[in-house]
N, C-alpha and C positions, 0 to 999 in steps of 0.2 A: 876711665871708661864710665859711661852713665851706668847708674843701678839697674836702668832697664833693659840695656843690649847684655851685659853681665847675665841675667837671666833669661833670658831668650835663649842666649847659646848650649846649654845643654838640659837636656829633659829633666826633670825633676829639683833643677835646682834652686828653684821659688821655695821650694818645700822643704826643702835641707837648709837653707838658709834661715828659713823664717823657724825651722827647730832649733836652731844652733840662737837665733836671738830672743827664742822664748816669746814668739809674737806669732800673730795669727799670718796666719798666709795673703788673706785679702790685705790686711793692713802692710805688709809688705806691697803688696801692689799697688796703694795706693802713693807709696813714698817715690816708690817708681816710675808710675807713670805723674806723681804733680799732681795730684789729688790733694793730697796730704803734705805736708812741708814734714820733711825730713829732724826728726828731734837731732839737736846737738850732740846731746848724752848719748846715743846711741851710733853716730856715726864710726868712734873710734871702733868700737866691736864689729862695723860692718865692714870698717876697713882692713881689720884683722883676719873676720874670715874668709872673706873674700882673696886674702893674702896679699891685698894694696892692691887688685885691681881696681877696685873699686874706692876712691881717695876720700879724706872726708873733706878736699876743696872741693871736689867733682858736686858731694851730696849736699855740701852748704857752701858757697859762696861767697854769703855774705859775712861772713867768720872768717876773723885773722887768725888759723891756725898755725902759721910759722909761730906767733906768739906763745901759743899755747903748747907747742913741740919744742920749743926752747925752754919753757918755767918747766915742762915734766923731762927734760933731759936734766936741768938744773937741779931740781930735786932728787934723781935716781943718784945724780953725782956725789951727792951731799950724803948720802943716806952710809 
């Protein structure tokens, strides 16, 4: 789901979201509507609390996160 229907569907949740990532509210607006290019570092936490509605392919695309979701299952295994 885009970052921007995600927040549209319920009242205030631009605002709980953008507390929960410690960012200002406009700057969340702006990743969502394509203003702003979506940081990388930040996508996994949006996908967290979003609860994987929101994907970090959805928010970056241009990033091989299968990659990156296999080296951190590879490391939790190890550990």
């Amino acid at each position: 789901m885009k970052l921007s229907t995600y927040l549209s569907e319920e009242r205030g949740r631009q605002a709980k979201l953008a507390a929960a990532l410690k960012c200002h509210s406009v700057l969340l607006y702006q990743w969502a509507n394509g203003i702003r290019k979506t940081p990388a570092e930040r996508c996994p936490a949006i996908e967290r609390e979003t609860s994987g509605m929101v994907t970090c392919e959805e928010l970056r695309p241009d990033i091989d996160w299968a990659v990156l979701r296999r080296q951190s299952r590879q490391e939790s295994s190890n550990v």
